[in-house]
C-alpha positions as CSV (number, residue, x, y, z in Angstrom):
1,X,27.7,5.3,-3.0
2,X,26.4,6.3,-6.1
3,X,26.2,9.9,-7.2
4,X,22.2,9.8,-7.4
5,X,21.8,8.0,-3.8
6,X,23.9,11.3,-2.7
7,X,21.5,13.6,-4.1
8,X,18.6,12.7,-2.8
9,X,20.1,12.0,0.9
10,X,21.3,15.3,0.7
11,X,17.9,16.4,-0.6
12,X,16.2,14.4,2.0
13,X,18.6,16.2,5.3
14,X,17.3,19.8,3.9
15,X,14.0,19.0,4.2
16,X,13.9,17.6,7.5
17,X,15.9,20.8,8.4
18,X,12.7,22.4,6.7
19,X,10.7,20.6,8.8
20,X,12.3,21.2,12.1
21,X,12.3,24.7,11.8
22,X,8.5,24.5,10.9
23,X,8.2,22.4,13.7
24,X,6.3,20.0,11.7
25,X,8.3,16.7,12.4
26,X,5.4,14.2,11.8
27,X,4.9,15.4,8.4
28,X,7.2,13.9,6.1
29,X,6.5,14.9,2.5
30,X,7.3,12.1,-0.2
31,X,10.1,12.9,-2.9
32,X,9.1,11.5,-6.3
33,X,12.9,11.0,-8.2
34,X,11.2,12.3,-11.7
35,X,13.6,9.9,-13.8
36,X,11.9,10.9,-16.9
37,X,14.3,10.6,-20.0
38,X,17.0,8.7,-17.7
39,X,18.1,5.2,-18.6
40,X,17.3,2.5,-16.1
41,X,20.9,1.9,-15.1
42,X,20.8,5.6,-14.1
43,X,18.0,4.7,-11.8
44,X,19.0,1.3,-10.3
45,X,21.2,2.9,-7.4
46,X,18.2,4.6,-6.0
47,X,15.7,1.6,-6.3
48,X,18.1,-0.8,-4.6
49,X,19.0,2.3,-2.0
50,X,15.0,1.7,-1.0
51,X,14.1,4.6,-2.9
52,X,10.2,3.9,-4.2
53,X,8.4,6.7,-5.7
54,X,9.2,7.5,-8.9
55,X,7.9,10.3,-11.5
56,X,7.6,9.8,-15.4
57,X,6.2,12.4,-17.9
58,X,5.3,9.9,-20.9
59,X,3.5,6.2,-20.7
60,X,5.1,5.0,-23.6
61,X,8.6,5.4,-21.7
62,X,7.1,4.2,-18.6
63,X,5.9,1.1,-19.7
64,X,9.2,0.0,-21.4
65,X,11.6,0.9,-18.2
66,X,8.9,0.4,-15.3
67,X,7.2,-3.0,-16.6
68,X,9.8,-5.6,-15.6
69,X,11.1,-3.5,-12.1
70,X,7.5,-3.5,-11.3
71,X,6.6,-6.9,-11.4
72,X,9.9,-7.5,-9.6
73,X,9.2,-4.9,-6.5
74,X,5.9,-4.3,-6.1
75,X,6.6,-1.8,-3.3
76,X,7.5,0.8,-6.2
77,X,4.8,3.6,-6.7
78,X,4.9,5.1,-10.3
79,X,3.6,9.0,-10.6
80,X,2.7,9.9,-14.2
81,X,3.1,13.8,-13.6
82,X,2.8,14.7,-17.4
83,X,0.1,15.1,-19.8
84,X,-2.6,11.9,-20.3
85,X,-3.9,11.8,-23.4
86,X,-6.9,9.6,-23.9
87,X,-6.0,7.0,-26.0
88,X,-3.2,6.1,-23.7
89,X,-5.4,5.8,-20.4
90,X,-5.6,2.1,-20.7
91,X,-2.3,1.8,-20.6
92,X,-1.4,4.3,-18.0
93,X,-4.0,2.9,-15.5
94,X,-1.9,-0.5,-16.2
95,X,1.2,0.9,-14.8
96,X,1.0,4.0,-12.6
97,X,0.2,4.4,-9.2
98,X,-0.4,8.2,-9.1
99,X,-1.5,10.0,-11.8
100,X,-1.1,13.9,-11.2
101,X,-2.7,15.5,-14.5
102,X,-6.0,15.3,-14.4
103,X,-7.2,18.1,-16.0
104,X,-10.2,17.6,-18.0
105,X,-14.4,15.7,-17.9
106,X,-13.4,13.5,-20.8
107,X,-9.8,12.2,-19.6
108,X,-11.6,11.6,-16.3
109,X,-14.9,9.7,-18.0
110,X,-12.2,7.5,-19.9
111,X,-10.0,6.8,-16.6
112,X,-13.1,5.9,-14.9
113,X,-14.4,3.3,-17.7
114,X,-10.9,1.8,-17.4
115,X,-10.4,1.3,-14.0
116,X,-13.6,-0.6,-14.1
117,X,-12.3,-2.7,-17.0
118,X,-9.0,-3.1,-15.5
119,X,-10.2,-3.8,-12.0
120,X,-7.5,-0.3,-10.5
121,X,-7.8,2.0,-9.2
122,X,-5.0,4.7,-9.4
123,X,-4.3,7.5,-7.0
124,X,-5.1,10.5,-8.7
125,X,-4.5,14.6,-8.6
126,X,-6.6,17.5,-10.5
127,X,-4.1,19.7,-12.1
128,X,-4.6,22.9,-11.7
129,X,-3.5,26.1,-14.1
130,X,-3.3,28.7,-11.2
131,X,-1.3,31.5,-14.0
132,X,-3.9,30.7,-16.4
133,X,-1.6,30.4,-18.7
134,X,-2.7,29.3,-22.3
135,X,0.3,27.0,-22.8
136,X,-1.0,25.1,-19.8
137,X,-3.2,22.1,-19.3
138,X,-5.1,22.1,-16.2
139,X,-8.1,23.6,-14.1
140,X,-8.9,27.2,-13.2
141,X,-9.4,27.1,-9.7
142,X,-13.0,28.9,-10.3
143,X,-14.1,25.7,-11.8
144,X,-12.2,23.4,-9.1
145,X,-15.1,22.8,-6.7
146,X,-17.7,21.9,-9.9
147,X,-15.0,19.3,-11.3
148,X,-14.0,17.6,-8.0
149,X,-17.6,16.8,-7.5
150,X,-17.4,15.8,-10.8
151,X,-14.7,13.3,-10.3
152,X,-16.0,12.2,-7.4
153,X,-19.0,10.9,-8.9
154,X,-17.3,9.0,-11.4
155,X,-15.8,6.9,-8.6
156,X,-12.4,8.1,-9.4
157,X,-9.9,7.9,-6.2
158,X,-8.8,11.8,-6.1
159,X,-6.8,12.5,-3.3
160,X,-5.3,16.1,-4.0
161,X,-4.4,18.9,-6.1
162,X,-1.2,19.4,-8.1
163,X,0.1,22.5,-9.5
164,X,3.4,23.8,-11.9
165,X,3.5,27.7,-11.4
166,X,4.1,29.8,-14.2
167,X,8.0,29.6,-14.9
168,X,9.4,32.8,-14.5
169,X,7.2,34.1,-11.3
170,X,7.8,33.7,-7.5
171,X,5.7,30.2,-6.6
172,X,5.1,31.8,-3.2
173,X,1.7,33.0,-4.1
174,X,0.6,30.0,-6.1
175,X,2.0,27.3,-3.6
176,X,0.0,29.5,-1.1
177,X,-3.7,29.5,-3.0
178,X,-2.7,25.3,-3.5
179,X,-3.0,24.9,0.3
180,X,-6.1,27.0,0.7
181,X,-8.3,25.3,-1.9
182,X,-6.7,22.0,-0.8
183,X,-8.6,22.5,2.4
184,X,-11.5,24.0,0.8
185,X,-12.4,20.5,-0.8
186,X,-11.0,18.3,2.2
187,X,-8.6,16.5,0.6
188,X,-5.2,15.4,2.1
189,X,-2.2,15.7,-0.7
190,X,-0.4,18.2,-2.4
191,X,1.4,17.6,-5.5
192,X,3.6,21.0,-5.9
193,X,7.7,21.7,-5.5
194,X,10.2,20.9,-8.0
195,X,13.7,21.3,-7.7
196,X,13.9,24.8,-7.8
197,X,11.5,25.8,-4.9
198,X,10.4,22.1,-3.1
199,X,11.2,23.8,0.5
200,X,9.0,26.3,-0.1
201,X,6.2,24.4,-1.0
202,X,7.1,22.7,1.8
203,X,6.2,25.7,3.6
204,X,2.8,25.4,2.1
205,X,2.0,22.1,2.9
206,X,3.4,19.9,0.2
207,X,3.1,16.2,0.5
208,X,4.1,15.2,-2.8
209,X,7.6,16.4,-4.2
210,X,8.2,16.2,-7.8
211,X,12.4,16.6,-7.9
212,X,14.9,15.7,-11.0
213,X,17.6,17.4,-11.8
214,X,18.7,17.8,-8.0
215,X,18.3,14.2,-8.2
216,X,19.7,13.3,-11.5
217,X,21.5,15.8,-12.9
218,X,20.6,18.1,-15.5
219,X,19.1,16.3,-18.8
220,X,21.1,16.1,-22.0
């Protein structure tokens, strides 16, 4: 079995351990395998495993691993969990599935004029920036409520919130005020949890798991 298949089984029995002790056994959050900067033959064992979620942070890459595997299994759901800029919406609405960076009224004017073009209609997240940190694309959950409504009326398929807390701070707190405004606008999903702290966020409600290195192995 190969080395990556290992991973995320092993991954996969913590988390229903998780689960258990939360007593939340009908909620089983999704693990996106973030293979960004991995080569495809890296990946292979965990697509023919059954594995079908899988994370990229640049369309560019996507495109030129994803485009063949996805015509071929069209049971595989790509997340593009990094930054969108505009001029490369057409081809991200193309190819992803998820897209968990929303963050701004123009990338989501241009996502909606494409998905009417294109005739898709991708799943999509509002990033928010909970540390306010200038570095940092995304929301300030002040101005959530205004933009969702926003969104909304674009026609654009927004199903959740995601979130990267500030790196060198307890998530607790952050994964916490995710799962309060979550519910404050209805919405189902929650794109927060890396590798580092994915079982807490599954204490917080997490539905969407965004995991590499535990996965992969750390990048070159």
């Amino acid at each position: 079995m190969h080395e990556t298949v290992k991973n995320l089984i092993s991954i996969q029995s913590l988390i229903n351990s998780k689960l258990l002790e939360l007593k939340e056994k009908s909620r089983i959050p999704k693990i996106i395998a973030v293979s960004k900067t991995f080569k495809i033959d890296h990946i292979l064992p965990l697509i023919q495993y059954g594995h079908l979620d899988f994370g990229e942070n640049k369309v560019q890459e996507a495109i030129e691993k994803w485009t063949d595997i996805k015509n071929q299994n069209k049971d595989i759901r790509l997340h593009l969990i990094g930054k969108l800029q505009t001029n490369k919406v057409k081809f991200a609405v193309k190819i992803f599935d998820y897209i968990h960076s929303l963050d701004n009224e123009k990338l989501a004017k241009k996502i909606a004029e494409e998905q009417i073009k294109q005739n898709l209609k991708p799943k999509i997240f509002i990033q928010l920036n909970l540390g306010n940190e200038s570095q940092k694309s995304g929301i300030i959950k002040e101005n959530l409520l205004d933009f969702y409504n926003f969104s909304k009326n674009l026609d654009l398929n927004i199903i959740g919130i995601m979130c990267i807390p500030p790196f060198n701070e307890d998530s607790t707190k952050y994964f916490s005020q995710m799962s309060e405004l979550n519910e404050l606008i209805n919405l189902k999903e929650l794109s927060m949890g890396m590798s580092s702290d994915y079982l807490n966020a599954i204490e917080h409600k997490s539905t969407y798991l965004r995991i590499g290195s535990n996965i992969f192995g750390q990048r070159g």
